[in-house]
C-alpha positions as CSV (number, residue, x, y, z in Angstrom):
1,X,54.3,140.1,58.4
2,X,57.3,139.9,56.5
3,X,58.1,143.5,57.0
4,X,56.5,146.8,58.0
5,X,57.6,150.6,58.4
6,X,59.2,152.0,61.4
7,X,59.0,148.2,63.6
8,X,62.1,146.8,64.0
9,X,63.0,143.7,63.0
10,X,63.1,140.4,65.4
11,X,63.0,137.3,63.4
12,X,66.2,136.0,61.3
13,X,66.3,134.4,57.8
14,X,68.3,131.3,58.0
15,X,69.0,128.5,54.9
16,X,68.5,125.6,57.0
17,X,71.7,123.6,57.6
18,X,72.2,120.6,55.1
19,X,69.2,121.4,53.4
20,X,69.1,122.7,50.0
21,X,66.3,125.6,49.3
22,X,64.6,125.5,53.0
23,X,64.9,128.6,55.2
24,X,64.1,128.7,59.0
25,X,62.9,131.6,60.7
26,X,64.8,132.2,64.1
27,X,63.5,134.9,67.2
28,X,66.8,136.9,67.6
29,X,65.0,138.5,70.8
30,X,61.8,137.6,72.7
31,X,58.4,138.1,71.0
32,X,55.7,139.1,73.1
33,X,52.7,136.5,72.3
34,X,50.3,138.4,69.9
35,X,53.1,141.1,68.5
36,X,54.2,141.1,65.1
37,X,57.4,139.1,63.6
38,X,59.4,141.0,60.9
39,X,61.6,140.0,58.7
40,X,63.0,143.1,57.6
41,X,63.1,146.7,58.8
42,X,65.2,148.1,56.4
43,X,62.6,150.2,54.1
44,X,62.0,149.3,50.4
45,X,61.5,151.2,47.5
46,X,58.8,150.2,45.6
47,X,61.0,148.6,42.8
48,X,62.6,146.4,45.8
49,X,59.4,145.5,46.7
50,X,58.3,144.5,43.6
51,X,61.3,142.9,42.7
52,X,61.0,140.5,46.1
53,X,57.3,140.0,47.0
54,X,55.5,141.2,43.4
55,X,53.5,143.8,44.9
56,X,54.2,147.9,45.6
57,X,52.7,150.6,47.7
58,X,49.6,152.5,46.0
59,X,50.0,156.0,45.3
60,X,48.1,157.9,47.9
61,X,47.3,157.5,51.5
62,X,49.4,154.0,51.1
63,X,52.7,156.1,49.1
64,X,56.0,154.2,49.6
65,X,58.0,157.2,51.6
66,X,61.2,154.9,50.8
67,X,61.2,155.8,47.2
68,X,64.6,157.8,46.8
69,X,67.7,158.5,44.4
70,X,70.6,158.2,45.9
71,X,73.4,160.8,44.5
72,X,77.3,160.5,45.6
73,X,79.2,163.4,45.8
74,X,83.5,162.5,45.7
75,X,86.1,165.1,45.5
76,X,89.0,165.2,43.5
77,X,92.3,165.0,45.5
78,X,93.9,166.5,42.4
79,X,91.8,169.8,43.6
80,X,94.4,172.0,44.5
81,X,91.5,172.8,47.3
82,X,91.0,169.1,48.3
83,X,92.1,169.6,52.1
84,X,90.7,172.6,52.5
85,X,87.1,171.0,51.1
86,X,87.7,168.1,52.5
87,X,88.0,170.0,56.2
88,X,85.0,172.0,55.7
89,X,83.1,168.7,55.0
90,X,84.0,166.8,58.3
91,X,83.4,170.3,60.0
92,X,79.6,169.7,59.1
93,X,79.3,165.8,59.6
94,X,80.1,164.9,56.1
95,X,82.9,162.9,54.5
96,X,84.2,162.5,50.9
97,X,82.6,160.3,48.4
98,X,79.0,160.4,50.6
99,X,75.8,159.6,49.3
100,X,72.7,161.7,49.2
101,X,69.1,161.1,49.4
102,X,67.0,162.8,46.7
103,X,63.3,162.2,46.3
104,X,60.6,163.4,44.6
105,X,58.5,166.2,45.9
106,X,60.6,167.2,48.5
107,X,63.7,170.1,48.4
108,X,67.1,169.0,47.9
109,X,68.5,168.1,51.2
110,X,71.0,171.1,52.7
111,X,74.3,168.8,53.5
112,X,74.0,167.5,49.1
113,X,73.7,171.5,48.4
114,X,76.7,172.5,50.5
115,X,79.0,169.3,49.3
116,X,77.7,170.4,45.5
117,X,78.4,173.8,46.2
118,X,81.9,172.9,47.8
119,X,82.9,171.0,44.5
120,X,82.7,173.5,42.9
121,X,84.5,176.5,44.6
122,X,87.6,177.8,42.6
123,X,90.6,179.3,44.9
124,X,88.6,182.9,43.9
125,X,85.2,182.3,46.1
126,X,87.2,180.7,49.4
127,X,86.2,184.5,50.8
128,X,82.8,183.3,50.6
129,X,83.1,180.2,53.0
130,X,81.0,181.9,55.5
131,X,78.2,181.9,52.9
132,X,78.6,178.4,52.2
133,X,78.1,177.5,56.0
134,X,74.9,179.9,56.1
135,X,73.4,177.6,53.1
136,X,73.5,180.8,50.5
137,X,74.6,180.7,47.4
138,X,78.5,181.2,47.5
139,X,78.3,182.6,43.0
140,X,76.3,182.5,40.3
141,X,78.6,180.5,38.2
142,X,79.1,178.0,41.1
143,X,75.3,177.9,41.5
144,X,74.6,177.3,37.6
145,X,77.3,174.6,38.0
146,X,75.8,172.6,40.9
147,X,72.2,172.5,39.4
148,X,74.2,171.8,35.8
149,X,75.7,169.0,37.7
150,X,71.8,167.9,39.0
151,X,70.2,168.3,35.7
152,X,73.0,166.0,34.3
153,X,72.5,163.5,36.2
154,X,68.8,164.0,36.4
155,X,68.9,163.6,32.9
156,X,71.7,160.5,33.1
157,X,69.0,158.4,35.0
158,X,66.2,159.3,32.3
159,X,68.0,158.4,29.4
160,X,68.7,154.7,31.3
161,X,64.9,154.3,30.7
162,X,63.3,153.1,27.5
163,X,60.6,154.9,27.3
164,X,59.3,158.6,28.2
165,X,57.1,159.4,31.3
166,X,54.7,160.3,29.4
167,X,54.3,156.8,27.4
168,X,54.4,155.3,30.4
169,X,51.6,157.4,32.0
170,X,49.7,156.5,29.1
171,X,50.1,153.1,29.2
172,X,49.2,152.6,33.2
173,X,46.0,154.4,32.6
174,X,45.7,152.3,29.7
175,X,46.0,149.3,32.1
176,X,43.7,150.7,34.6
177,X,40.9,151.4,32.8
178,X,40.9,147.5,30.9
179,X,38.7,144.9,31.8
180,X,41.3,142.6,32.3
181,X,44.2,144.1,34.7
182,X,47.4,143.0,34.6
183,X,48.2,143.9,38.0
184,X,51.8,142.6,37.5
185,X,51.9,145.1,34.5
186,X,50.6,147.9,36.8
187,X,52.8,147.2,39.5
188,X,56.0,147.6,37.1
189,X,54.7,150.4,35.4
190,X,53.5,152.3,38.7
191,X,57.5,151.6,39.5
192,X,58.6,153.3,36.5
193,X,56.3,155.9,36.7
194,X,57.2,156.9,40.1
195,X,61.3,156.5,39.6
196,X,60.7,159.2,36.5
C-alpha cells in the first residue's frame, strides 16, 4: 500500500541517483515477509488525497477522520498583557503563534478556547484567570469576541470558495444519480462539500 491509517511508515521515496523522473523505494527498517510496506503515515485530508493519488475516502463507514482546519492563534507583543498571556500559555503546554485543529462535527478543542479566550482579556478580567484555567467563560464580551473571531474566520474560508454548499450539494447529487459518473468530478466535489 502506499499508505494506510495508524501503521507507521517503513519504506522511503528516493529520486534515483543520475536518473531523471525514476524513484526507488528503500526498507528504512526490516519488513517482516507478508507485512505491509507504507509509504506514508502522515494522514491526509481528502483534498491531499485527491490531489496525490485521484481518489478520497467515502463518506460513511470509510470517512476520512484527517479532514481538519487548522486555525493559528499569535499574540500581540504590543499587548500591554503579552507576558502575562504569554505565561499562562506555556503554564498549559501552549506557545504563541500555535496552530489549532478544528473539524467538523466535533467541539472546539479546549487548549484553541482558552488561547481565544486569553487574546482577548483586557487588564479589567485578569481577576478572572482562575476561570480561564477551569475552561469557563472569563465575560460575555470576551466570549462574543472569541466566537466573533470564529465566525470571521469561518466565514474568511467560505468566501475563498466559488460557490455555495448548497450548489455544490446539488451538483454531487446531480453527479450521482447520472448515467455516466464522473467519478473525478465526484471526488472533487465530495472535497468541497466536506471542507464547507
Amino acid at each position: 500500500e502506499l499508505f494506510h491509517f495508524g501503521v507507521p511508515q517503513n519504506v522511503d521515496v528516493r529520486e534515483k541517483a543520475g536518473q531523471k523522473d525514476v524513484i526507488e523505494l528503500v526498507a528504512s527498517k526490516d519488513i517482516e515477509k507478508g507485512r505491509q510496506v507504507v509509504i506514508r503515515d502522515v494522514p491526509f485530508t481528502n483534498g491531499e488525497m485527491l490531489e496525490y493519488f485521484g481518489y478520497i475516502w467515502k463518506d460513511g463507514a470509510e470517512e476520512n477522520t484527517n479532514d481538519y482546519y487548522f486555525f493559528g492563534v499569535g499574540f500581540k507583543s504590543s499587548d500591554d498583557l503579552y507576558q502575562w498571556k504569554l505565561s499562562l500559555l506555556k503554564s498549559r503546554g501552549l506557545h504563541n503563534g500555535m496552530m489549532y485543529r478544528v473539524k467538523d462535527k466535533e467541539p472546539i478543542d479546549a487548549d484553541l478556547l482558552f488561547a481565544l479566550r486569553l487574546y482577548h482579556m483586557t487588564v479589567f478580567e485578569t481577576d478572572d484567570e482562575n476561570a480561564l484555567r477551569n475552561n469557563k467563560i472569563v465575560s460575555l464580551q470576551n466570549e462574543r469576541a472569541v466566537f466573533e473571531m470564529l465566525s470571521s474566520a469561518c466565514r474568511a474560508k467560505l468566501s475563498s470558495y466559488p460557490t455555495f454548499l448548497s450548489d455544490d450539494e446539488k451538483e454531487l447529487e446531480k453527479e450521482l444519480a447520472a448515467t455516466r459518473k464522473n467519478q473525478r468530478k465526484i471526488n472533487a466535489l465530495r472535497v468541497i462539500v466536506s471542507e464547507k
